[in-house]
C-alpha positions as CSV (number, residue, x, y, z in Angstrom):
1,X,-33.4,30.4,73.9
2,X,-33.3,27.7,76.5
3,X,-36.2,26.2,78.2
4,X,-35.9,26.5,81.8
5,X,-38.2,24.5,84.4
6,X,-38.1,25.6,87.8
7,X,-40.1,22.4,90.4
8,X,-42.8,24.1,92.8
9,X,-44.6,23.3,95.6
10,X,-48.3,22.6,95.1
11,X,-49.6,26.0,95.7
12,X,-49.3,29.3,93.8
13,X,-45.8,30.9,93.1
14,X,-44.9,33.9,90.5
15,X,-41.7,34.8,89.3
16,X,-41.6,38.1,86.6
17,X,-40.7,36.5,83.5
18,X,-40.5,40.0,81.6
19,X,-36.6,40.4,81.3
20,X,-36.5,36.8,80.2
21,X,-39.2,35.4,78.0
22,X,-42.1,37.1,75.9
23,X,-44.8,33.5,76.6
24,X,-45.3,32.9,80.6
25,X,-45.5,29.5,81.2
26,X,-47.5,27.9,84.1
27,X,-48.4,24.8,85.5
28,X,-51.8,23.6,86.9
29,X,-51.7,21.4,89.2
30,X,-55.7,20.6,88.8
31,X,-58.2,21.5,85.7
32,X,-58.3,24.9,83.8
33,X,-61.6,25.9,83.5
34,X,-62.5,28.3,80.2
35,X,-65.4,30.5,81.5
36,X,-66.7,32.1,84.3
37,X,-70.5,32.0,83.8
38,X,-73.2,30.0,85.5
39,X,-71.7,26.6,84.6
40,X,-67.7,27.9,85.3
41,X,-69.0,28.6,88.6
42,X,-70.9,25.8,89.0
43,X,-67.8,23.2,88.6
44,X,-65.4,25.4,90.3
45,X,-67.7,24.7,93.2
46,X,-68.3,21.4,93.1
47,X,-64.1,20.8,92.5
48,X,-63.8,22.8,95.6
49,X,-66.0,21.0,97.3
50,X,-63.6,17.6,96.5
51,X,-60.6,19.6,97.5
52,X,-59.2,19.9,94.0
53,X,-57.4,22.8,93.0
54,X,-58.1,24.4,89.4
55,X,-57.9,27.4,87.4
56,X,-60.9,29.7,86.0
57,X,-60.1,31.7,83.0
58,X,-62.4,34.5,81.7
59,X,-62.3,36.7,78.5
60,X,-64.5,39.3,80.1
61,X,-64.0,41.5,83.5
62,X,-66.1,39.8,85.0
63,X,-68.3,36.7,86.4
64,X,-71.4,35.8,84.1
65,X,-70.8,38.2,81.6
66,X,-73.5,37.3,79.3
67,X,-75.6,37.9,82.2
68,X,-74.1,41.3,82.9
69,X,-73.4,42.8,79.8
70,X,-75.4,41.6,77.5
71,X,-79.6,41.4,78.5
72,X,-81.8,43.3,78.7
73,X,-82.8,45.2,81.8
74,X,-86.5,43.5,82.2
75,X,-85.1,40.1,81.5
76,X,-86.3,37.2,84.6
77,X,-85.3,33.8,84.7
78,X,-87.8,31.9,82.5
79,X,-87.7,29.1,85.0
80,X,-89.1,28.6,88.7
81,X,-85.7,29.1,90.8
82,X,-85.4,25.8,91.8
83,X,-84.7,24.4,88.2
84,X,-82.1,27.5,88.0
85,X,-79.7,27.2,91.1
86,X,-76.3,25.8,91.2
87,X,-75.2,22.9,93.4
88,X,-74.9,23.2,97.2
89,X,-76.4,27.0,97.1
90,X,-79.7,27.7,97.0
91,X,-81.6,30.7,96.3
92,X,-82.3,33.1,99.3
93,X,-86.0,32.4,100.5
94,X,-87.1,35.6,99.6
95,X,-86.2,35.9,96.3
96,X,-89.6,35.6,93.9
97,X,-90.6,32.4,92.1
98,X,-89.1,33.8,89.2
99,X,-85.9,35.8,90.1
100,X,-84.7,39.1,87.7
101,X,-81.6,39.4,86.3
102,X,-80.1,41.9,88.5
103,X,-81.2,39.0,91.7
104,X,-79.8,36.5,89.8
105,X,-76.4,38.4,88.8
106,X,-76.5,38.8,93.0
107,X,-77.3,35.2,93.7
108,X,-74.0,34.7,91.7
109,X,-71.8,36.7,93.5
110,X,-72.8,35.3,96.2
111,X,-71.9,31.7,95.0
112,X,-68.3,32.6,94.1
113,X,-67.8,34.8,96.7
114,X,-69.5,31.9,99.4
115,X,-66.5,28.8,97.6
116,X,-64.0,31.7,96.7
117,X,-63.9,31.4,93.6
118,X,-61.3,34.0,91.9
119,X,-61.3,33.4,88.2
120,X,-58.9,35.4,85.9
121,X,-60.5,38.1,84.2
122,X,-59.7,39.9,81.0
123,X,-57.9,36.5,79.7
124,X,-58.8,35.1,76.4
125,X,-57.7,31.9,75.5
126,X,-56.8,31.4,71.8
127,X,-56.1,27.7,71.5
128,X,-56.0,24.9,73.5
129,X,-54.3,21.4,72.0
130,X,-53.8,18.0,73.7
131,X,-50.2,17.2,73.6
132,X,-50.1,13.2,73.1
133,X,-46.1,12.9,73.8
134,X,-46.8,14.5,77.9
135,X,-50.0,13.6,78.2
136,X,-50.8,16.9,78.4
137,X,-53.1,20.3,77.5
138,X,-51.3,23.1,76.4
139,X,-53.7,26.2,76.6
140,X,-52.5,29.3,74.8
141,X,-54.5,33.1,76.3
142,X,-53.6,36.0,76.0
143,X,-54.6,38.6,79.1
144,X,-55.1,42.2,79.2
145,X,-53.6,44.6,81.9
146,X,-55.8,46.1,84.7
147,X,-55.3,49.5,82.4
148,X,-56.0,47.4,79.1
149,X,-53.1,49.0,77.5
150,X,-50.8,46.0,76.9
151,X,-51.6,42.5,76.2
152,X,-49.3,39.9,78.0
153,X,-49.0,36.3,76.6
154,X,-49.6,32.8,78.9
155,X,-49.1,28.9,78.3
156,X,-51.1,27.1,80.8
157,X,-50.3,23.1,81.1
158,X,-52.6,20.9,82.8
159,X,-53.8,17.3,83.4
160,X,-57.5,18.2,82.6
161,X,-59.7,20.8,80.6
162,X,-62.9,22.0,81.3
163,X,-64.8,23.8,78.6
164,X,-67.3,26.1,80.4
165,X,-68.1,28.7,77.7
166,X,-71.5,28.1,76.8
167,X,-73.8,27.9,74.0
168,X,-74.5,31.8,73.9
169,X,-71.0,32.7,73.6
170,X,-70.9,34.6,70.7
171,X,-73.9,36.9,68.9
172,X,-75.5,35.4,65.6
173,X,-75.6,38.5,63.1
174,X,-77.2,37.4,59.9
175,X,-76.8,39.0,56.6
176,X,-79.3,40.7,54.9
177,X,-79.1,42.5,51.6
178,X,-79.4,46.0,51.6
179,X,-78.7,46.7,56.1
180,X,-75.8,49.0,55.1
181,X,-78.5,51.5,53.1
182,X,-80.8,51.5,55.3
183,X,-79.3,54.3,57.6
184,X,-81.6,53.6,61.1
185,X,-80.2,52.5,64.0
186,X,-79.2,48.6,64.4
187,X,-78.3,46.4,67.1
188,X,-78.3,42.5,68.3
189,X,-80.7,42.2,71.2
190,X,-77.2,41.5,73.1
191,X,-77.0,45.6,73.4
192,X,-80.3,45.9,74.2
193,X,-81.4,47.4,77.9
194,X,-84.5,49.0,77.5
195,X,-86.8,50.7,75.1
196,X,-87.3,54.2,76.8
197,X,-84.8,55.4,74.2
198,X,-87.4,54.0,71.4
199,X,-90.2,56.0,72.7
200,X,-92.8,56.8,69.2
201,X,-90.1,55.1,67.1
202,X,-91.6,52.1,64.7
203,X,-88.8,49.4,65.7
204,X,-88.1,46.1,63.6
205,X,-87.5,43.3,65.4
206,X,-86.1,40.2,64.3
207,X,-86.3,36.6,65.4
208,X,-89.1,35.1,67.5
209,X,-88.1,33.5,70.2
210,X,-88.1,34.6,74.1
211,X,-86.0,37.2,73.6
212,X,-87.7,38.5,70.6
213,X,-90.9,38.6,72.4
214,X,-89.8,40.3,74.9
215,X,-87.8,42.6,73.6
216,X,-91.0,43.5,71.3
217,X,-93.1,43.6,74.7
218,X,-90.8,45.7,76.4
219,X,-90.7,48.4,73.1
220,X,-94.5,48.3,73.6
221,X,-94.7,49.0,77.3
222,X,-92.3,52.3,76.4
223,X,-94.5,53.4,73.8
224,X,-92.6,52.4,70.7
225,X,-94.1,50.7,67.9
226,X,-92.7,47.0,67.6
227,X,-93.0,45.0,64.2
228,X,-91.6,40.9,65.3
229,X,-90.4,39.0,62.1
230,X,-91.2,35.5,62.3
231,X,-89.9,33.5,59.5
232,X,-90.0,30.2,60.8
233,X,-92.7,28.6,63.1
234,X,-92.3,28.5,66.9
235,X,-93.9,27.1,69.4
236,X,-95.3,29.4,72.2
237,X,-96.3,28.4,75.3
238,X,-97.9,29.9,78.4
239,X,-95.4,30.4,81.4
240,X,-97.8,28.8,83.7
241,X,-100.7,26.3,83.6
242,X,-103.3,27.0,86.2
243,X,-100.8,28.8,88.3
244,X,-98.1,26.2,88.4
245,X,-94.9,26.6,86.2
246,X,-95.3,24.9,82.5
247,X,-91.9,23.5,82.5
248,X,-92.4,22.0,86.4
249,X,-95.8,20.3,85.0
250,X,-93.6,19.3,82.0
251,X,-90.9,17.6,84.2
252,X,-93.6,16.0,86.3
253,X,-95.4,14.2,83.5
254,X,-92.3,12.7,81.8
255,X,-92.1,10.8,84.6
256,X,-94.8,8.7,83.8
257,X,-96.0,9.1,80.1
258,X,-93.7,9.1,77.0
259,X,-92.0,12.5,75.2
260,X,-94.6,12.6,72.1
261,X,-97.7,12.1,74.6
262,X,-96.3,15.2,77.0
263,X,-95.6,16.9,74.3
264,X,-99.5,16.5,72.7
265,X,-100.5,17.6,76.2
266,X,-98.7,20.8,76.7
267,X,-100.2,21.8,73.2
268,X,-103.5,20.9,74.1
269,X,-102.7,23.0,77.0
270,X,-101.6,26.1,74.9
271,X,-104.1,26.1,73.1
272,X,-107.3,26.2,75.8
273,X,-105.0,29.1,77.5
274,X,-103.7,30.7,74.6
275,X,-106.3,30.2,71.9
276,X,-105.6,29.6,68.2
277,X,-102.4,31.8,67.1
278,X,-101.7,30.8,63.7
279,X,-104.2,33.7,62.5
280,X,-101.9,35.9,64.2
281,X,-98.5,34.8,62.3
282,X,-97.5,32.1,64.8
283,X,-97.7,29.2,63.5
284,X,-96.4,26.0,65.2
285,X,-93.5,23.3,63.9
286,X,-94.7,19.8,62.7
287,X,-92.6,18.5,65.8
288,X,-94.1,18.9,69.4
289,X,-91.8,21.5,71.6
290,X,-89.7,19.4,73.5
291,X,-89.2,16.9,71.0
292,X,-87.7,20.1,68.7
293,X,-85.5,21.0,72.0
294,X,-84.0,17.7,72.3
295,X,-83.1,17.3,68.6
296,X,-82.6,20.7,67.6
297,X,-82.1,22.9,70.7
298,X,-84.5,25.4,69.9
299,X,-86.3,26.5,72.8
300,X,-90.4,27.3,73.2
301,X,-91.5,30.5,73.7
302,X,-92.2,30.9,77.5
303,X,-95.3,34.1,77.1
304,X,-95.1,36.4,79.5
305,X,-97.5,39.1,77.6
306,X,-96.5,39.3,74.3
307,X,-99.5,37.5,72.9
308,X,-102.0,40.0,74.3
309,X,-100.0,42.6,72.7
310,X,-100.1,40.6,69.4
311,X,-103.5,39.9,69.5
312,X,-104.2,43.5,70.3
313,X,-102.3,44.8,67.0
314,X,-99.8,46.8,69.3
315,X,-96.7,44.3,68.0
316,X,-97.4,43.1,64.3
317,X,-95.9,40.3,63.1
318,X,-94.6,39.7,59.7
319,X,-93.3,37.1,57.4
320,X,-89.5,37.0,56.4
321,X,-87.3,40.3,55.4
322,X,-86.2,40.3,51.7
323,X,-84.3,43.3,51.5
324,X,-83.5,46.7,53.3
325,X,-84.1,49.5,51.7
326,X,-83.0,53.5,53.2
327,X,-85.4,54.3,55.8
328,X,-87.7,50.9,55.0
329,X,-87.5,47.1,54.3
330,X,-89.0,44.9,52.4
331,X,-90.4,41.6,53.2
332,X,-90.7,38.0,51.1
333,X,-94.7,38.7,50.6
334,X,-93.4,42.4,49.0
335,X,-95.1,44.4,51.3
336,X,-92.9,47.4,52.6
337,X,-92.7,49.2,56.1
338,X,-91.3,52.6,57.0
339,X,-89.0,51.6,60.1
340,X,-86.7,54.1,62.4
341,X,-84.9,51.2,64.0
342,X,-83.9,47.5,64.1
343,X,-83.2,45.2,67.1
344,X,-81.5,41.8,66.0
345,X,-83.1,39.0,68.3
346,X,-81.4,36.2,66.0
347,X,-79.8,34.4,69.2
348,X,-76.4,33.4,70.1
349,X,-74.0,30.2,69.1
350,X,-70.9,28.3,70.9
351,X,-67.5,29.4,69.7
352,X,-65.3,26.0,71.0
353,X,-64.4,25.5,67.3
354,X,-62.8,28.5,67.0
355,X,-60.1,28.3,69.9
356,X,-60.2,24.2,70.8
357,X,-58.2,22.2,68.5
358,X,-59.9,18.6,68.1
359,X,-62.2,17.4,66.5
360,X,-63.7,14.2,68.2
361,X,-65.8,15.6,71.4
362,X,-67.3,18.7,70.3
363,X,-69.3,18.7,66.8
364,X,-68.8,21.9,64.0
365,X,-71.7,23.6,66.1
366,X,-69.4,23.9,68.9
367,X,-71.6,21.1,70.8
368,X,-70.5,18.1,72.5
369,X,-71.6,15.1,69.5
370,X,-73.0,13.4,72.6
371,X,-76.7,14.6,73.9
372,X,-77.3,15.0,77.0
373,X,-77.0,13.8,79.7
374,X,-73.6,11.7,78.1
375,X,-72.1,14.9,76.6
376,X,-69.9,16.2,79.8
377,X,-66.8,13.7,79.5
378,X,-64.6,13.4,76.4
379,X,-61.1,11.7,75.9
380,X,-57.6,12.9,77.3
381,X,-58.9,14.5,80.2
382,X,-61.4,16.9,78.1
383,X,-65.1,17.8,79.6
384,X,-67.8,20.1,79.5
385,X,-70.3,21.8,81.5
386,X,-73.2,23.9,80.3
387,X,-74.0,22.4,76.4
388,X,-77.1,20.5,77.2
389,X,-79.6,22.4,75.7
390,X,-81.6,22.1,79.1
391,X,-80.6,25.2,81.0
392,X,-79.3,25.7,84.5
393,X,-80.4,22.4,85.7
394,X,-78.4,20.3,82.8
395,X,-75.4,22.3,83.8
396,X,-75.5,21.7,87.5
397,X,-76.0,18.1,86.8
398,X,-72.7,18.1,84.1
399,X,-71.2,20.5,86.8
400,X,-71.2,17.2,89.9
401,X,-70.4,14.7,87.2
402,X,-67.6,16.4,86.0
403,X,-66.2,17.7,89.2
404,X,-66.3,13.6,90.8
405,X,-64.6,12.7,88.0
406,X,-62.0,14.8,87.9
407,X,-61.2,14.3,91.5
408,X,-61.5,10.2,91.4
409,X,-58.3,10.6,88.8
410,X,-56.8,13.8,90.8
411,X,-56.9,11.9,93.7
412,X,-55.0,8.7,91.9
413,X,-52.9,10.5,90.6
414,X,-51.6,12.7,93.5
415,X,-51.1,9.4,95.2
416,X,-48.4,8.0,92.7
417,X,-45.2,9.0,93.5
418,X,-44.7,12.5,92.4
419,X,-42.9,13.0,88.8
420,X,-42.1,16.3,88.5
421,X,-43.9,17.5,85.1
422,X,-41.7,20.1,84.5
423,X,-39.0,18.2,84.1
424,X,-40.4,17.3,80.7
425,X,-42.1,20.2,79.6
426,X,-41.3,23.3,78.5
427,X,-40.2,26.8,80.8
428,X,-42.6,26.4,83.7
429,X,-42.4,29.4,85.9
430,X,-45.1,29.4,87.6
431,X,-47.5,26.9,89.6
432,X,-51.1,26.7,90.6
């Protein structure tokens, strides 16, 4: 088969390649952006607001899927809005301190609807490799009908990537000996929506961090029976100190004392408020809490009633699992518990290895080997938004840095006489 290049204007054109090749080929005439979440959104946005043009891909149906598909229905932002909106858009006035899911799922429709943003749904990219010859990205996806009964096949070729798909793309699911026997319903937290179906059942939940707590809370509130395995130790700390946001008094006095000496306050802290909760199972890491966020990623518990549940023997905790057995499991100090049911809480991980193919910006973890805040701008026109370990507000701040510079090199290079690109590439049929 040939390869045919046909030269386009600047702005979109389609031409059905169906009679004549099986791979669509297009060209970008800006950045392809992999993921339409929070931090997609948020550098979609800002490249707008520079006049770039660009492309959002999106594996799922829709915007922020993580946020629409897979929490659970009592979930709220853990953080004041103000630490949690995206650039140039802020949250309507009337929305509460702490906003719910379903507002903040709204609040981000309205942000893509607001810079018309239009990403391409149902498209999942499966590899994406820097050709050094053009001085190009060649991203392969495949994308699913609107009836999802045939699967059509797409090259996109740009200038510029932009990875966008988050640290929680993709459920952990740990193994444990014996889960197949045990014959009770299982599922990751990620399936999770409420516990009025759990009502009277004695529920195992695993993994201790905010979403194990809550989850746990929430079974309680419905009148199930919540055990929380804790294996590890964790750090828990109230959501607010003296009516004022933990993680705004946190910001506040980094400003002016060093990371180890806010740290020893905020435990201080948690500890007049919270009281002593090793006696309870909880016991805390040798590191303070943000010093184990910045070097680990692992985020304190924000508590938002668990505790008093704890404390109150309505959610027990327990040490690790060693086993499942039919109808019960076993744990490491050999006690065993009668269970009906078992929620996985045991988190979420980035899955850039498995579809970008390089090996220099991003780490095995899927995370960029550079911490934040140097970990948005790799080599050959690669960058990413959202992998900072510090939540909405590290991903606006990626979102600006990555959207200038972007737009510094679009703008040089749409200055330069234009070379047609197709000319040395492969069947392009299309342009964006």
């Amino acid at each position: 088969m040939h390869n045919i290049c046909l030269n386009m204007p600047p702005m979109v054109q389609t031409i059905d390649p169906e009679d004549f090749f099986t791979r669509r080929c297009i060209w970008v005439n800006g950045p392809v952006i992999v993921g339409a979440g929070p931090s997609g959104l948020a550098v979609s946005a800002c490249l707008k607001d520079q006049g770039v043009p660009f492309i959002v891909l999106e594996r799922a149906n829709c915007i922020a899927s993580l946020w629409q598909n897979r929490t659970y229905n009592r979930l709220k932002l853990h953080l004041p809005k103000q630490f949690c909106q995206l650039p140039n858009f802020p949250f309507p006035e009337d929305f509460p301190e702490y906003p719910s899911k379903f507002q903040f799922i709204k609040y981000l429709e309205s942000y893509a609807n607001h810079f018309n943003i239009n990403p391409q749904f149902n498209e999942t990219v499966q590899s994406a490799k820097y050709d050094e010859t053009f001085g190009l990205w060649r991203i392969k996806t495949i994308r699913k009908s609107h009836l999802g009964n045939c699967l059509n096949e797409y090259d996109y070729i740009c200038r510029w990537l932009v990875v966008a798909t988050g640290e929680n793309a993709e459920k952990v699911v740990p193994e444990f000996e014996g889960l197949e026997e045990f014959g009770g319903n299982v599922m990751h937290a990620c399936d999770y929506k409420s516990g009025q179906s759990y009502n009277g059942q004695k529920v195992l939940v695993v993994g201790c961090g905010n979403s194990g707590m809550e989850v746990s809370l929430d079974l309680c509130n419905h009148n199930a029976r919540p055990t929380l395995v804790v294996r590890s130790s964790v750090h828990v700390l109230p959501r607010e100190v003296f009516g004022k946001s933990t993680f705004e008094l946190a910001v506040k006095l980094m400003k002016h004392f060093p990371l180890k000496v806010v740290d020893k306050i905020l435990l201080i802290l948690a500890r007049l408020i919270l009281g002593n909760m090793e006696k309870y199972g909880l016991k805390r890491p040798s590191k303070g809490p943000l010093e184990l966020k910045n070097t680990t990623g692992k985020t304190p518990v924000l508590d938002i009633g668990a505790l008093k549940k704890i404390r109150s023997g309505k959610i027990k905790v327990v040490s690790g699992i060693k086993r499942f057995l039919p109808g019960k499991v076993e744990f490491v100090d050999d006690r065993v518990l009668q269970i009906d049911s078992v929620v996985l809480a045991t988190g979420y991980r980035s899955n850039v290895p498995s579809w970008l193919k390089e090996n220099e910006f991003f780490s095995k973890d899927g995370f960029p080997r550079n911490p934040f805040p140097n970990g948005w701008k790799g080599s050959a026109g690669l960058y990413a938004v959202g992998f900072t370990r510090t939540g909405l507000s590290g991903a606006s701040l990626d979102a600006i840095s990555v959207s200038h510079d972007i737009s510094k090199s679009w703008k040089e290079e749409t200055k330069q006489k234009k070379k047609s690109v197709a000319t040395r590439h492969r069947r392009c049929i299309s342009h964006f």
